[in-house]
C-alpha positions in Angstrom: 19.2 10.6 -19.1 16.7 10.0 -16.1 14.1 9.3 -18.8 13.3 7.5 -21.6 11.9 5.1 -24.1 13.6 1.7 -24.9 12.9 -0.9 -28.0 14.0 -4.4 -28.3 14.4 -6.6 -31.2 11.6 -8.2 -32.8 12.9 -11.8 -31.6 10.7 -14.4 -30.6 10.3 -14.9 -26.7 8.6 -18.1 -26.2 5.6 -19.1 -24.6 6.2 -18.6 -20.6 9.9 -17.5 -21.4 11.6 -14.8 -18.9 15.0 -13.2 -20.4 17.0 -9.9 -18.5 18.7 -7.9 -20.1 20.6 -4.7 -18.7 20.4 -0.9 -19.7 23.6 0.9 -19.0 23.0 4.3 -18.0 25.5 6.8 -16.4 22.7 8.7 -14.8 21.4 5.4 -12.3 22.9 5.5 -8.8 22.2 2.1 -6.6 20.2 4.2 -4.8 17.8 5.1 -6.8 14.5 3.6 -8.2 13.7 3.0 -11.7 10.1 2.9 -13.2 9.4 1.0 -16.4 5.4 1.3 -18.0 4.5 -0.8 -21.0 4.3 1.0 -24.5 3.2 -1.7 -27.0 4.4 -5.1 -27.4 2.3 -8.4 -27.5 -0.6 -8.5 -24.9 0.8 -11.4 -22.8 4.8 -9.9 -22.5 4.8 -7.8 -19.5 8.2 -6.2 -18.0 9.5 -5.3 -14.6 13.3 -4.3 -13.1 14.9 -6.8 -11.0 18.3 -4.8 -10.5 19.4 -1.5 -10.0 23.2 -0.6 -10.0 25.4 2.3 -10.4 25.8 3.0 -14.3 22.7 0.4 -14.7 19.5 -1.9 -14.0 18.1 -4.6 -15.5 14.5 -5.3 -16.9 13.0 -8.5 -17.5 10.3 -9.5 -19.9 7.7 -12.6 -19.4 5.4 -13.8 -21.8 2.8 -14.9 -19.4 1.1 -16.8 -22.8 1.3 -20.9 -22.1 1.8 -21.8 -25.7 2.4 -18.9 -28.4 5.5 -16.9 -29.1 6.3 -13.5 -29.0 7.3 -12.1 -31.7 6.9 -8.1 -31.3 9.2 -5.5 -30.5 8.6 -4.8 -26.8 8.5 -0.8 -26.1 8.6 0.5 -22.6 9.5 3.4 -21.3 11.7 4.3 -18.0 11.7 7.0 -15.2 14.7 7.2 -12.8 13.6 8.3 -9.3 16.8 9.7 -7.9 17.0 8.7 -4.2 19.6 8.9 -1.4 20.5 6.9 1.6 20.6 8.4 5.1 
């Protein structure tokens, strides 16, 4: 689907911890762009894509917090712009 929600696992991302993970999804070209918006999750995690493939992208958390874990599930949701090169 070109749209959707996404929830991770209520692990513990440490304090000023990046990790990637990848979202496989048939409908992603490389040519298109992929939009992620926070749902809920702890106030210091924030989440961008890095990658975008055919079948897949990648988003990346960061708890931007110095000291204190995160421990929430991290919900975002996703938009695929479809987009063509000339």
């Amino acid at each position: 689907t070109v749209t959707g929600q996404i929830t991770t696992q209520a692990t513990s991302l440490a304090g000023l911890a990046i990790v990637t993970f990848t979202v496989t999804n048939s409908a992603v070209a490389a040519t298109d762009t992929v939009i992620v918006s926070k749902v809920s999750g702890d106030v210091d995690t924030f989440c961008w894509i890095d990658v975008v493939a055919a079948g897949s992208f990648n988003v990346t958390l960061r708890n931007s917090h110095a000291v204190n874990a995160d421990t929430t599930a991290f919900v975002f949701n996703f938009a695929v712009v479809k987009g063509v090169t000339a």
